[in-house]
C-alpha positions in Angstrom: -192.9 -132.3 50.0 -194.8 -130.2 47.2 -193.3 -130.6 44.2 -196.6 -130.5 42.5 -195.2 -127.2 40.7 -191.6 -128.7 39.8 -190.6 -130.8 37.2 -189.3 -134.1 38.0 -185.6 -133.3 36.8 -185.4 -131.2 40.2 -186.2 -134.3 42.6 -183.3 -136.2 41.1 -182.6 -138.4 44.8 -185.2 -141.0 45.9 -184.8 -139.5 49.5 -183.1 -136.2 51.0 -180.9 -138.7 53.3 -179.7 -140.1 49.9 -177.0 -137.3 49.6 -175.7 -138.1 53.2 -175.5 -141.4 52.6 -173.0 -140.0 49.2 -171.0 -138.3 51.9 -170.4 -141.7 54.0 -169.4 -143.0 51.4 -167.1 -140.5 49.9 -165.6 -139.9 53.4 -165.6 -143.5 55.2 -165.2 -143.7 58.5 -161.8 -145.0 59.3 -160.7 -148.2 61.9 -158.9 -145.2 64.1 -162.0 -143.2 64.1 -162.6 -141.0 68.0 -165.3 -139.1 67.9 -163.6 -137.4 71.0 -160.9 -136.5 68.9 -161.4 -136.1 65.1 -158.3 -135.4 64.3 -156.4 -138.0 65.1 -159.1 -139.7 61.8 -157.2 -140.0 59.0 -159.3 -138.2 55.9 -159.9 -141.2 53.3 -161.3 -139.5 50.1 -162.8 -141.7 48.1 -163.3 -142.0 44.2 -166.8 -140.6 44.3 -167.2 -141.5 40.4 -166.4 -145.3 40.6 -169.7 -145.8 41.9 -172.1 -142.8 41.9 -175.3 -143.3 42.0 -177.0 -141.7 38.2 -179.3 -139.8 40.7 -176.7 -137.9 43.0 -174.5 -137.6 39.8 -177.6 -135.7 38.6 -178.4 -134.2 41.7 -174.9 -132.2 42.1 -175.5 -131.6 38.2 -178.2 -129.7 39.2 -177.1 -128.0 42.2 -173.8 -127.0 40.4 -175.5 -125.2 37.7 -178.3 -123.6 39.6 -176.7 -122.2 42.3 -175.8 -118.5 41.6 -175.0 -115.3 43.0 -178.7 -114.2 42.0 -180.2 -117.1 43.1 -178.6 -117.1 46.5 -179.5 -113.4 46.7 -182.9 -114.3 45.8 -183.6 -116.9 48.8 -182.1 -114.2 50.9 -184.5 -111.6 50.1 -187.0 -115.0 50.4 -186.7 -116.9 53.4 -184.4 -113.8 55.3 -184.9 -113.4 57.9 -187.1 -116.0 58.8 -190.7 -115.1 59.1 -192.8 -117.5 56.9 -194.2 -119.5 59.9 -194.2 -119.8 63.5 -193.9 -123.0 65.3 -192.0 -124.5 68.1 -189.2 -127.0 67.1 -191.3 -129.6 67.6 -194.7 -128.7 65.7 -191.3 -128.5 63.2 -190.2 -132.1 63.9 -193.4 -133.6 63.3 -194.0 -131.4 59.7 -190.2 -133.0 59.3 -190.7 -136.3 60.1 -193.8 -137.1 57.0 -190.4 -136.6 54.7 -189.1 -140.1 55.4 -189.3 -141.9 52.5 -189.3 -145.7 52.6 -186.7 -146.3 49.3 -184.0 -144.6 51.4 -181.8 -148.0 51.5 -179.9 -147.3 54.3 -182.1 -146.1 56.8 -186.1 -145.6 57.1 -186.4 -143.7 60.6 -188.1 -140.3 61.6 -186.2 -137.3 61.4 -186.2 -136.9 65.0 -184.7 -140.1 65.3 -182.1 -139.6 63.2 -181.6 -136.3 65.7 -181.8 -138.3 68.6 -178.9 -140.5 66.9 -177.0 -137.6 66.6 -177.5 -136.0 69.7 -177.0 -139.3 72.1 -173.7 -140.0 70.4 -172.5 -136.3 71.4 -173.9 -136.6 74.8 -172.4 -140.4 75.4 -169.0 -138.1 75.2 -169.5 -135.7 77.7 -169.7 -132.7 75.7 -171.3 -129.4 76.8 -175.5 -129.1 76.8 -175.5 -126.8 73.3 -173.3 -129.1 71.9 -176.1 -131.8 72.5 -178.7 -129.9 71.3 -176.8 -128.7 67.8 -176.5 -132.4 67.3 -180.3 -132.9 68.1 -181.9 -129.8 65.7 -178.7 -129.4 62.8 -180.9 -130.8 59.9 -184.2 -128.7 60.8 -183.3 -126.7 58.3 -184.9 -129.5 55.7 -187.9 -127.4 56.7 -186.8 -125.7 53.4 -188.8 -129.0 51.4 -191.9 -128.1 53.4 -191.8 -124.8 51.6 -191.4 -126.2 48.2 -188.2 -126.2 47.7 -186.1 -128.3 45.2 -183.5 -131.1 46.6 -180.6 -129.3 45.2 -181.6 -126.4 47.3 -181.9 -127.9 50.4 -179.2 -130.2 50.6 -175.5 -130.5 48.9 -172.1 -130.5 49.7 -172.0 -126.2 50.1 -169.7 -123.8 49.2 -169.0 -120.0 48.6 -170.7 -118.5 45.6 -169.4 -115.1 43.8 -166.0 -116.4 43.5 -164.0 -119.3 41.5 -165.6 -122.4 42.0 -162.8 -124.6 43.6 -162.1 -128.0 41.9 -161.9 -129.6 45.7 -166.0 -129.0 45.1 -167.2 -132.6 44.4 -168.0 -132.8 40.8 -166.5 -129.9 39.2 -166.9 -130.1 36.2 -170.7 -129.1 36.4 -170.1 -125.6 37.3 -169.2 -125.3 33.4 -172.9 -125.5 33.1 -173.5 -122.6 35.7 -174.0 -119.0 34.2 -171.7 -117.3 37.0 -168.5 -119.2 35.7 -168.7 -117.1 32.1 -169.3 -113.4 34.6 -165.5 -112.8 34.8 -165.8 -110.7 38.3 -166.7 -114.2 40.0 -163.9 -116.6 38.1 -161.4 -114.8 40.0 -159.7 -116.5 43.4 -161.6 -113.7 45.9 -164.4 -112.4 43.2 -166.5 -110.3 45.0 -165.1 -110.3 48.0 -161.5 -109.6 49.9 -158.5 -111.9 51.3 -159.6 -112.5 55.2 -163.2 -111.1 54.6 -164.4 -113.5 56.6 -167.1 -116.2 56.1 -170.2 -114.4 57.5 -169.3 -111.3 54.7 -169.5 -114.8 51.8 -172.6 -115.6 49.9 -172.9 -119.9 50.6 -175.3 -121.8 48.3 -178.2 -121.9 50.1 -179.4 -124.7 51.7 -181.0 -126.1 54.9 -177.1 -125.1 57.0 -177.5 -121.6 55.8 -181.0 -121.3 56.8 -181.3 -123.1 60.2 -178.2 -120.9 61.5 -180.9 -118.0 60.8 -183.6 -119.3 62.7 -181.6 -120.4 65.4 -178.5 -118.3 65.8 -179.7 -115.8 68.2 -180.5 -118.5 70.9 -176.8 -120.4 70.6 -173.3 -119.7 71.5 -171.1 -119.1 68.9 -169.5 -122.2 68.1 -173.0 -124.2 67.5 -173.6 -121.4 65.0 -170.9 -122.2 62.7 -171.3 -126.1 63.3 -174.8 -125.8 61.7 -173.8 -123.1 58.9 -170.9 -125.0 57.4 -171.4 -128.7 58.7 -171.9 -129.2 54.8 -169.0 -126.5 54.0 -166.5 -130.3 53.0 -164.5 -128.4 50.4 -163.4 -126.3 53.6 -163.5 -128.2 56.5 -162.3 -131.4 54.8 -160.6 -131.0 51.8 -158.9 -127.4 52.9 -160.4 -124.8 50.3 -160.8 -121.8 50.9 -158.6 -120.5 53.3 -157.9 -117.4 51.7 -161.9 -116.1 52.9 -160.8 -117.0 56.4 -160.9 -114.4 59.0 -159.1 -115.4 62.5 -162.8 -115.9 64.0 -163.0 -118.7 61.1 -160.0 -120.0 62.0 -160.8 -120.4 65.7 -163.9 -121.7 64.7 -163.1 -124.3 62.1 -161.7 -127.2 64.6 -165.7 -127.1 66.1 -167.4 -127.5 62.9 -164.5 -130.3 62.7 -165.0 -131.8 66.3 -168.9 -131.7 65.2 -168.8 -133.3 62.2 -168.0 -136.9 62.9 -171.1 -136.9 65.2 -173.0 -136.0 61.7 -171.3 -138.6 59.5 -171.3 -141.9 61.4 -173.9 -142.3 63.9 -176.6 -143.0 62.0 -177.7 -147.1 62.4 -180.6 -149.3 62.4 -180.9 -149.1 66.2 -183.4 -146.9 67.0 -183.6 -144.9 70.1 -186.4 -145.2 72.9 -188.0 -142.0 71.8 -190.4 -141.9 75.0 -187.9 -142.5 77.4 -185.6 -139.9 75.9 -187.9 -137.4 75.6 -188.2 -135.5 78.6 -184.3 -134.8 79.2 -184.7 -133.4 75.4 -187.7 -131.3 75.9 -185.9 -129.6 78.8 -182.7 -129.4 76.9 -184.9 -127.1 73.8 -186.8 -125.1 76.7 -183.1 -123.9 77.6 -182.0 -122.3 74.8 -184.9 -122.0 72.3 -188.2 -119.8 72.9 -191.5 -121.7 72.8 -191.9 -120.9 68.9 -189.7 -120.0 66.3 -189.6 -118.0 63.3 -189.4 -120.1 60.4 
């Protein structure tokens, strides 16, 4: 990561996995958990501020300030669409995998291991080839650190900027902090935009879900486009914000980025996968939907 430019305050996790490992434990996994069937889980929110690490305290501090309207709008005009490099996904995987850092306490494995992790629990279950490879490529969008950018722009818990932040957001109070919540056009319940607009007409905080759904969403159905948009979107998809933005496409969407998200959450272990032997079925699962090189 080159953060030879930034100042120290905007690396404020030891690792990027640090903030997922702040989602585990703010949403447990429960005895009853089916990852067949996420909703038979029982949600558990937990008291996030009990025992907060001081660096993702200070991480969300950061994201909650700095994400704005013109900063999203400036990463759009940025990074959108995609075209600062070309490489297949897995020139990308190995860029990815030299971002593993070694204080990360709970786990120390490649990126693509991780993916593997992911992927091998969705396909264990049956479920369709797309859904297999959403599970294998939904945090390539990290790709964002290789570019220079800061933590709290790559990662984070996401949600719609332009609009009143909602207190379901973890850490609310920091968006006291962010110049958008004294521009009264955006402190209202729609702001900028309409009841039902619809999620693709909503400016998200940008991060890696936002920007690996532009890379990849010509080459995957549908439903794998909104699981790796808004697999971050928890004031939505677990705590229920938000509705009003809904369109019925949302709504018929929502219980995949659901059904995905489990996958995401509690797969990741010590046991690593045999990376060689796994390989091949994965190489022709990418040449089926994704062209030799992408636009990154």
């Amino acid at each position: 990561m080159n953060d030879n430019n930034r100042n120290s305050s905007d690396q404020p996790l030891a690792d990027l996995d640090e903030w997922q490992d702040d989602v585990e434990r703010r949403y447990p996994e429960p005895q009853d958990f089916n990852p067949t069937d996420p909703n038979k889980k029982k949600d558990q929110f937990r008291d996030y501020r009990a025992d907060v690490r001081p660096s993702v305290k200070e991480f969300y501090r950061l994201n909650h300030i700095r994400q704005t309207v013109d900063f999203v709008r400036s990463k759009h005009a940025e990074y959108l669409p995609p075209n600062k490099r070309e490489m297949s996904l897995w020139e990308a995987t190995e860029v990815l995998d030299t971002l593993v850092d070694d204080s990360d306490p709970d786990t120390n494995v490649p990126q693509i291991e991780h993916a593997l992790q992911t992927a091998e629990s969705i396909r264990e279950q049956g479920h369709p080839r797309w859904f297999i490879l959403t599970g294998f490529i939904h945090d390539m969008g990290k790709m964002l650190c290789v570019f220079g950018e800061p933590q709290w722009a790559v990662v984070g818990d996401t949600f719609p900027v332009g609009c009143r932040f909602s207190d379901k957001i973890v850490f609310p109070e920091f968006f006291a902090d962010n110049p958008d919540s004294k521009a009264p056009e955006y402190q209202t319940e729609c702001g900028i935009y309409s009841p039902g607009c619809g999620l693709d007409n909503v400016l998200m905080s940008w991060g890696h879900d936002e920007y690996l759904y532009h890379v990849t969403k010509d080459y995957l159905p549908l439903e794998a486009q909104y699981m790796i948009r808004y697999h971050s979107f928890y004031p939505l998809h677990r705590e229920g914000a938000y509705q009003h933005l809904l369109n019925e496409q949302d709504k018929k969407m929502l219980p995949w980025v659901k059904k995905f998200n489990p996958f995401d959450l509690y797969t990741k272990s010590h046991q690593r996968p045999d990376v060689q032997a796994l390989m091949p079925f994965y190489q022709d699962l990418v040449a089926e939907f994704l062209p030799d090189k992408l636009k990154w």
